[in-house]
KOLFI-944701 format. One record per atom (N, C-alpha, C): residue number from 1; chain; atom name; x, y, z. Coordinates in steps of 0.1 Angstrom, whole numbers, always signed. Example, Ala and Ser with C-alpha at 12.3 -4.5 7.8 and 13.67 -1.06 7.14 Angstrom:
+-----+-----+------+-------+-------+-------+
! seq ! mol ! atom !     u !     v !     w !
+-----+-----+------+-------+-------+-------+
!   1 !   A !    N !  +132 !   -57 !   +78 !
!   1 !   A !   CA !  +123 !   -45 !   +78 !
!   1 !   A !    C !  +132 !   -33 !   +78 !
!   2 !   A !    N !  +128 !   -22 !   +71 !
!   2 !   A !   CA !  +137 !   -11 !   +71 !
!   2 !   A !    C !  +129 !    +0 !   +79 !
+-----+-----+------+-------+-------+-------+
//
This chain:
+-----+-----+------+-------+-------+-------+
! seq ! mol ! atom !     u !     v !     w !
+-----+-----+------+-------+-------+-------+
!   1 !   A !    N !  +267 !  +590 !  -170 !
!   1 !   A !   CA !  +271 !  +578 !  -164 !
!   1 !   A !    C !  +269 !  +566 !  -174 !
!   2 !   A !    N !  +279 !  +556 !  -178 !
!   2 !   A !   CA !  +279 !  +547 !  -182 !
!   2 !   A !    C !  +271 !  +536 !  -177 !
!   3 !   A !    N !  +267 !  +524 !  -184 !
!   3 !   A !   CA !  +262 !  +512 !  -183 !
!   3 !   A !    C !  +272 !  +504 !  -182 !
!   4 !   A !    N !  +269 !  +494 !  -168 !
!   4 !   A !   CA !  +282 !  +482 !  -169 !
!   4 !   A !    C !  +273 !  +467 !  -165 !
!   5 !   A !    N !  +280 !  +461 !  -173 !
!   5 !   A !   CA !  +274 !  +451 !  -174 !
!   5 !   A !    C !  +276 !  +439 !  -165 !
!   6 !   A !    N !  +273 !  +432 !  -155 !
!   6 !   A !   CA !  +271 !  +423 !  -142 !
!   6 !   A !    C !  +264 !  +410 !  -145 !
!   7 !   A !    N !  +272 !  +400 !  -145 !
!   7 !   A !   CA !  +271 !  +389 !  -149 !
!   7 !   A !    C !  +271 !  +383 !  -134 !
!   8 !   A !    N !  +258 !  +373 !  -130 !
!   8 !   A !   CA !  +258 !  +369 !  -115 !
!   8 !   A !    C !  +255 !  +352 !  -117 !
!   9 !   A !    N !  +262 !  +347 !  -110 !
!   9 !   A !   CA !  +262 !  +329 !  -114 !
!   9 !   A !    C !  +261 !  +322 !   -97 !
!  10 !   A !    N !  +254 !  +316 !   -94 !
!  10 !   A !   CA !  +249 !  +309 !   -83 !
!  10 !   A !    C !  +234 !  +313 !   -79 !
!  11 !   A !    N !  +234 !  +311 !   -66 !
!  11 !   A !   CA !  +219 !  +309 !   -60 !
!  11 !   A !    C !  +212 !  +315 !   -63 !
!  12 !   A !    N !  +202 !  +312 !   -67 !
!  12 !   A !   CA !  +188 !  +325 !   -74 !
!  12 !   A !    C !  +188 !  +336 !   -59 !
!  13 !   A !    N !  +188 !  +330 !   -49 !
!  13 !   A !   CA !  +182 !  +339 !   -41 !
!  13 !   A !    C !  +190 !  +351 !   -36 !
!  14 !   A !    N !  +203 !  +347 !   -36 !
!  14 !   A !   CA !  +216 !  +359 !   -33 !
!  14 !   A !    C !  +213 !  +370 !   -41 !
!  15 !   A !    N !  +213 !  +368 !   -55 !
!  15 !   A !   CA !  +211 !  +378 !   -69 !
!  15 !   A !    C !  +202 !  +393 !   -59 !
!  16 !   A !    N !  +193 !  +388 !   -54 !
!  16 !   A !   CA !  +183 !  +398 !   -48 !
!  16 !   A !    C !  +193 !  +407 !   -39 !
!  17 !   A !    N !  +202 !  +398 !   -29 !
!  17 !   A !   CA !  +213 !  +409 !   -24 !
!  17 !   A !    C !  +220 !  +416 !   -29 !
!  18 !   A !    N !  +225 !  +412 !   -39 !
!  18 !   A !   CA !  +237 !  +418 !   -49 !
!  18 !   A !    C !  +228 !  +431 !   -51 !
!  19 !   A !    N !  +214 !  +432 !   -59 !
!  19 !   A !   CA !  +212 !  +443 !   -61 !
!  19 !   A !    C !  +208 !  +449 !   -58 !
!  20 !   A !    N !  +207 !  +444 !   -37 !
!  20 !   A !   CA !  +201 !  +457 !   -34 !
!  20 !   A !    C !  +211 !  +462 !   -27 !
!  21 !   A !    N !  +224 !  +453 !   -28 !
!  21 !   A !   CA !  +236 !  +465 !   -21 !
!  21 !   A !    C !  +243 !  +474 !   -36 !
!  22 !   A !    N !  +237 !  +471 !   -46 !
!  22 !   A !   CA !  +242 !  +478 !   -59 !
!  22 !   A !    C !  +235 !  +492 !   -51 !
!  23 !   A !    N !  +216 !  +490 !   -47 !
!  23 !   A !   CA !  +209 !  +500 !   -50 !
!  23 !   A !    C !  +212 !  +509 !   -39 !
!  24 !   A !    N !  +219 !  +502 !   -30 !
!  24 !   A !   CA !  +222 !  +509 !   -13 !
!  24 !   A !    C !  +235 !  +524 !   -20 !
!  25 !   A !    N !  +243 !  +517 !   -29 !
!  25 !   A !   CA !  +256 !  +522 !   -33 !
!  25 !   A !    C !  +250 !  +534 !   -42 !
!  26 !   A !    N !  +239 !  +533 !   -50 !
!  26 !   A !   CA !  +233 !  +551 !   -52 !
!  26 !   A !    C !  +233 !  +545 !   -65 !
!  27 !   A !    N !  +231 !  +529 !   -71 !
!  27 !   A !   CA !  +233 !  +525 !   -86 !
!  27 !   A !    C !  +215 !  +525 !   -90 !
!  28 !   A !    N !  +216 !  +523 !  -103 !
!  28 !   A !   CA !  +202 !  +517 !  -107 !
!  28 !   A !    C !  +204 !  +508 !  -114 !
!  29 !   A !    N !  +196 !  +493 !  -108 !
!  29 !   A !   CA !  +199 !  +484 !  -120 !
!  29 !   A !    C !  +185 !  +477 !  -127 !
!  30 !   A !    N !  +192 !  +479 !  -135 !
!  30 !   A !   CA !  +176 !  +469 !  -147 !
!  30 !   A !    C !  +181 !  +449 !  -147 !
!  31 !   A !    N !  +176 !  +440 !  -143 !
!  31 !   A !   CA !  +173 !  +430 !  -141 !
!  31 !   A !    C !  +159 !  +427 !  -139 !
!  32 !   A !    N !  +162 !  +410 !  -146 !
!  32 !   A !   CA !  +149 !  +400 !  -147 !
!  32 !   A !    C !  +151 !  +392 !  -133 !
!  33 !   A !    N !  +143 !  +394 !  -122 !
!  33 !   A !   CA !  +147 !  +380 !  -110 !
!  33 !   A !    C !  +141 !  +365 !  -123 !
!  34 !   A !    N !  +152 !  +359 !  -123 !
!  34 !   A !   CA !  +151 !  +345 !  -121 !
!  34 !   A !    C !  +138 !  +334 !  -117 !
!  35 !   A !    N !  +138 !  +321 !  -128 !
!  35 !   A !   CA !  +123 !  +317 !  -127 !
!  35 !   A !    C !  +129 !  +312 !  -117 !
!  36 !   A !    N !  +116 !  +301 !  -104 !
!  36 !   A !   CA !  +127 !  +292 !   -97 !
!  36 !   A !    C !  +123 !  +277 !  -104 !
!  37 !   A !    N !  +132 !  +271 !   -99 !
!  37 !   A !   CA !  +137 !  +263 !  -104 !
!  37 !   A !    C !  +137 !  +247 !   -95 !
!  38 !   A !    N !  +137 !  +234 !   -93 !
!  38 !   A !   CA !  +140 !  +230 !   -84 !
!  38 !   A !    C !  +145 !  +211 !   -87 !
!  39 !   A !    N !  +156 !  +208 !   -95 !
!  39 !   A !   CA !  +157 !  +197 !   -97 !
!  39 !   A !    C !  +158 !  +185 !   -84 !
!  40 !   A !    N !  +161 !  +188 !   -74 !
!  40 !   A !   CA !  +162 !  +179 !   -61 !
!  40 !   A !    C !  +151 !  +188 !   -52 !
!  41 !   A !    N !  +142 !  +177 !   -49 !
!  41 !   A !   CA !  +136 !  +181 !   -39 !
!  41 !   A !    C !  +144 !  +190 !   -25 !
!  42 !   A !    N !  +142 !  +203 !   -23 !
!  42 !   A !   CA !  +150 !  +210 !    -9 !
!  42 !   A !    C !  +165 !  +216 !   -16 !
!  43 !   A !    N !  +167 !  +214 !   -32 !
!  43 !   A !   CA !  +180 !  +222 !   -34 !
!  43 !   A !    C !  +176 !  +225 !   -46 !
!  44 !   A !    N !  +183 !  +241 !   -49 !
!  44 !   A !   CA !  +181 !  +250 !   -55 !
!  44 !   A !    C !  +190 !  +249 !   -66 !
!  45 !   A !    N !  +191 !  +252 !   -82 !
!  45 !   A !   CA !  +197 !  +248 !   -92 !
!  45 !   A !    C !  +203 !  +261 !   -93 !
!  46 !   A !    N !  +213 !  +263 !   -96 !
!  46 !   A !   CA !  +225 !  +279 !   -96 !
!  46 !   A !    C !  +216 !  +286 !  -110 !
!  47 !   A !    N !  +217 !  +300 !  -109 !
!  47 !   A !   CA !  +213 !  +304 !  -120 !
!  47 !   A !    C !  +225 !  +312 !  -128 !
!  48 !   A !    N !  +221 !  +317 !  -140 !
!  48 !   A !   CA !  +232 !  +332 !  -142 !
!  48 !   A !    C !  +215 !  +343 !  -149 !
!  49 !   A !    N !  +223 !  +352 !  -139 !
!  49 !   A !   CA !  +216 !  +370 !  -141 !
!  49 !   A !    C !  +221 !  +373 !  -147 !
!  50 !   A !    N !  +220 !  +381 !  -158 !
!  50 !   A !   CA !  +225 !  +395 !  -164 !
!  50 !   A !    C !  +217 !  +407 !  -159 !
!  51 !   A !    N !  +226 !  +416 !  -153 !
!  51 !   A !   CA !  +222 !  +427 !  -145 !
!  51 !   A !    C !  +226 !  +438 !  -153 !
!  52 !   A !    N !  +224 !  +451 !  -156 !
!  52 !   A !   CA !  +228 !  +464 !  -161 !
!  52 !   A !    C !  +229 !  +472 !  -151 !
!  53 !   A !    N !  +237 !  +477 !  -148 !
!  53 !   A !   CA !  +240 !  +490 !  -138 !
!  53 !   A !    C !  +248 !  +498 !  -140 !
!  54 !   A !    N !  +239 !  +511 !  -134 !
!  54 !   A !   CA !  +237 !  +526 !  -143 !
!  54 !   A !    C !  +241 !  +537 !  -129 !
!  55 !   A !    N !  +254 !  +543 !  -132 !
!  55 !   A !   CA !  +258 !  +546 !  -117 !
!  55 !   A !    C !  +275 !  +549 !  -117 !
!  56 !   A !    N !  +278 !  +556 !  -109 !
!  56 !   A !   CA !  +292 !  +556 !  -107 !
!  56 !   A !    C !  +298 !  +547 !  -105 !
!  57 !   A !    N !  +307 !  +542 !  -111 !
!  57 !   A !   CA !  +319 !  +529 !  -109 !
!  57 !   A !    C !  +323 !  +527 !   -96 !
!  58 !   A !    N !  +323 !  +537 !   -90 !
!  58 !   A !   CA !  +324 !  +538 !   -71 !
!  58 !   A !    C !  +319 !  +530 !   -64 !
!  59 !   A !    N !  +305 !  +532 !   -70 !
!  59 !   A !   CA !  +291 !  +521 !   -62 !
!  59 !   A !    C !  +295 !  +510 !   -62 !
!  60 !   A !    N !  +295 !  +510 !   -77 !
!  60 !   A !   CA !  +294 !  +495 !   -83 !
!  60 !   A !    C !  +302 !  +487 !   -74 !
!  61 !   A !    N !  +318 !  +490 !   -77 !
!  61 !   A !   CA !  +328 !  +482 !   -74 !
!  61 !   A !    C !  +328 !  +482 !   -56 !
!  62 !   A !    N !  +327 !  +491 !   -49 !
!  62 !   A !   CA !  +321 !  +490 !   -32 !
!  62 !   A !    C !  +309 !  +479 !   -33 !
!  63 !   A !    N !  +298 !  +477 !   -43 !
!  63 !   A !   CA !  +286 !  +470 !   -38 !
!  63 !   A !    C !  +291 !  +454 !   -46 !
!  64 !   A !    N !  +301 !  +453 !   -54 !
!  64 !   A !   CA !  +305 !  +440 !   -57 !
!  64 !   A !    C !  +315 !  +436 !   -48 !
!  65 !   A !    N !  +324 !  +444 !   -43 !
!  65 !   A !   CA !  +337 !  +440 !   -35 !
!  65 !   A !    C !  +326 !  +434 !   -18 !
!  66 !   A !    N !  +318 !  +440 !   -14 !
!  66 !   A !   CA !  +310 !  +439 !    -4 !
!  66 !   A !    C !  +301 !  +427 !    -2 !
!  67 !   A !    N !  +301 !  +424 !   -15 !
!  67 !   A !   CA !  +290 !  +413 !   -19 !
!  67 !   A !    C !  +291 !  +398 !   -14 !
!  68 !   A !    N !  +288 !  +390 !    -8 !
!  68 !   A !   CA !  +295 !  +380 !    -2 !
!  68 !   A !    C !  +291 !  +364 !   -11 !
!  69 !   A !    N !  +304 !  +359 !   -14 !
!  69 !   A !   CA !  +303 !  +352 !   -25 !
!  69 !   A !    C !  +303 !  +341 !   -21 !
!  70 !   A !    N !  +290 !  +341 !   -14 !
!  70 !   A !   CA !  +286 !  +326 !    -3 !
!  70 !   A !    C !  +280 !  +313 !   -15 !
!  71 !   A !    N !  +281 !  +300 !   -15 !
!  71 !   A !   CA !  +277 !  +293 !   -20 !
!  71 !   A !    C !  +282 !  +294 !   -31 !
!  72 !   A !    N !  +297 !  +297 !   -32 !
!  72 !   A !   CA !  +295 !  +293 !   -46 !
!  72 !   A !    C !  +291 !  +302 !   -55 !
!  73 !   A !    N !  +291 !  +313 !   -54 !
!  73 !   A !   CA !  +287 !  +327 !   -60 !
!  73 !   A !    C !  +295 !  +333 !   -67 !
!  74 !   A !    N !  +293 !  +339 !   -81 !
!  74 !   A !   CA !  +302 !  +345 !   -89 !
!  74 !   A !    C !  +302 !  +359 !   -91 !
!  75 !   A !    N !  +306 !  +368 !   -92 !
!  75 !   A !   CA !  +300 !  +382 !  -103 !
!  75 !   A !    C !  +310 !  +387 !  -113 !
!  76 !   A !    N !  +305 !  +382 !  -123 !
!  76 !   A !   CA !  +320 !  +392 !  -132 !
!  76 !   A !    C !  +312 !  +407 !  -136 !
!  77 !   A !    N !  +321 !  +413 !  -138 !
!  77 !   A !   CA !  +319 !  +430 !  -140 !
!  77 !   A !    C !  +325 !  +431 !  -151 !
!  78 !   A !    N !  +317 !  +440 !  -164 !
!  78 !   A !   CA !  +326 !  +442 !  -176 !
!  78 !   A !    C !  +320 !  +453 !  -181 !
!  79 !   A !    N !  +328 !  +464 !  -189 !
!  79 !   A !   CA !  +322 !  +476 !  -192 !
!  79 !   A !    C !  +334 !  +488 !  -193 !
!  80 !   A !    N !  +337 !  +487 !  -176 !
!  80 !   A !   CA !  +346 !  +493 !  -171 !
!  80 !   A !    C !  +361 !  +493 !  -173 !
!  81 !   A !    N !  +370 !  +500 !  -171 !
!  81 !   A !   CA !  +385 !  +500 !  -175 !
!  81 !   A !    C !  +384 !  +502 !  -157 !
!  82 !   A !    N !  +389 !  +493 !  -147 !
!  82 !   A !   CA !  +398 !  +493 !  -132 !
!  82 !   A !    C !  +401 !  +484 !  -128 !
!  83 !   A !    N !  +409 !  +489 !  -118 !
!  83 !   A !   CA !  +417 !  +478 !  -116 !
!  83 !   A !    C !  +413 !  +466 !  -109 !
!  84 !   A !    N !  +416 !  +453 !  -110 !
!  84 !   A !   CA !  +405 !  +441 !  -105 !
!  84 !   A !    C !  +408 !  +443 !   -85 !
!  85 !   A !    N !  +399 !  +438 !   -78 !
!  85 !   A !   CA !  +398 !  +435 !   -66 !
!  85 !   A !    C !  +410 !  +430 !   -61 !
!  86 !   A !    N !  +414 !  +432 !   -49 !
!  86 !   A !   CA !  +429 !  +429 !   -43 !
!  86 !   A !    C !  +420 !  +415 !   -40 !
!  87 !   A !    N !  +410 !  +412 !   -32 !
!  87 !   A !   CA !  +404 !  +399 !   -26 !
!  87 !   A !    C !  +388 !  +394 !   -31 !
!  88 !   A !    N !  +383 !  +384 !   -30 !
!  88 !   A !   CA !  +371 !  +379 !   -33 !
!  88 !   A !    C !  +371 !  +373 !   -45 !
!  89 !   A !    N !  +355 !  +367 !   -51 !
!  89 !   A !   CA !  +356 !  +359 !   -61 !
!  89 !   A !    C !  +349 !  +367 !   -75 !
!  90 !   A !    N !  +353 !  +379 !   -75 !
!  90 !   A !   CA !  +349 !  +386 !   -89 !
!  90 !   A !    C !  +360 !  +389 !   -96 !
!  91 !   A !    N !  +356 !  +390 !  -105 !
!  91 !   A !   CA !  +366 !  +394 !  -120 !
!  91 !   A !    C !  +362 !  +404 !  -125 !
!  92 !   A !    N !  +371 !  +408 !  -128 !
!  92 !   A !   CA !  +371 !  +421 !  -134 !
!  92 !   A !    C !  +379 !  +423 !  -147 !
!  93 !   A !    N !  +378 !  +429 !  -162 !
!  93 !   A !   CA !  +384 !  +425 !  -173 !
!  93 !   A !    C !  +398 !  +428 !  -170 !
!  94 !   A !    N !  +399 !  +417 !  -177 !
!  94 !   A !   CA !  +415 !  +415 !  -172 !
!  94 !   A !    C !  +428 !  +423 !  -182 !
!  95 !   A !    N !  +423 !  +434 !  -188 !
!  95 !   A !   CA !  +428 !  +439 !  -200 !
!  95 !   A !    C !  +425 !  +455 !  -192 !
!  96 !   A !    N !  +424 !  +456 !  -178 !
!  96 !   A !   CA !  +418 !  +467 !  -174 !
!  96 !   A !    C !  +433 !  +471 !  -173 !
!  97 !   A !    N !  +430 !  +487 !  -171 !
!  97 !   A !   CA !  +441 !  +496 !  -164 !
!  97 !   A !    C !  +436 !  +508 !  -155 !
!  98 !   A !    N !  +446 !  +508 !  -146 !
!  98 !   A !   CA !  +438 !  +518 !  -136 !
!  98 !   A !    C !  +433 !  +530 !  -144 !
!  99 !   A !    N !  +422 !  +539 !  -135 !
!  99 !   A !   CA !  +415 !  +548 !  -142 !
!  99 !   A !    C !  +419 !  +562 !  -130 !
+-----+-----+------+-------+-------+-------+
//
């Protein structure tokens, strides 16, 4: 199984979802949780994760498509050759071709 690489951009605290619907999907991921952070008293500063995940492409792309890209949430996925998502706010390399 290949390593693919997950790039996650908003709330520090969502990141914790992302990887544990990665880990629900049968993936393993190696990530740093995020320092926190707090420029406005009561609001949270967006972060970006770099996540590695180690796993069938199946998971993956079921546990990013699943993922709810609340607040302003990003995930790009890169690694992989498939095809991008019919819906939601992830990217997928745009040089893909089905597999």
């Amino acid at each position: 199984m290949n390593e693919t690489r997950i790039t996650y951009q908003g709330d520090p605290a969502l990141v914790g979802v992302l990887v544990q619907m990665l880990e629900e999907e049968g993936v393993e991921v190696r990530w740093q949780p995020p320092e926190k952070r707090r420029e406005v008293p009561g609001m949270v500063e967006p972060v970006v994760v770099n996540l590695v995940a180690v796993g069938a492409l199946t998971g993956i792309k079921a546990a990013v498509q699943k993922f709810p890209g609340q607040f302003g949430s990003k995930v790009d996925v890169e690694g992989e050759d498939d095809e991008p998502p019919r819906f939601g706010r992830h990217r997928w390399p745009e040089n893909a071709s089905g597999g």
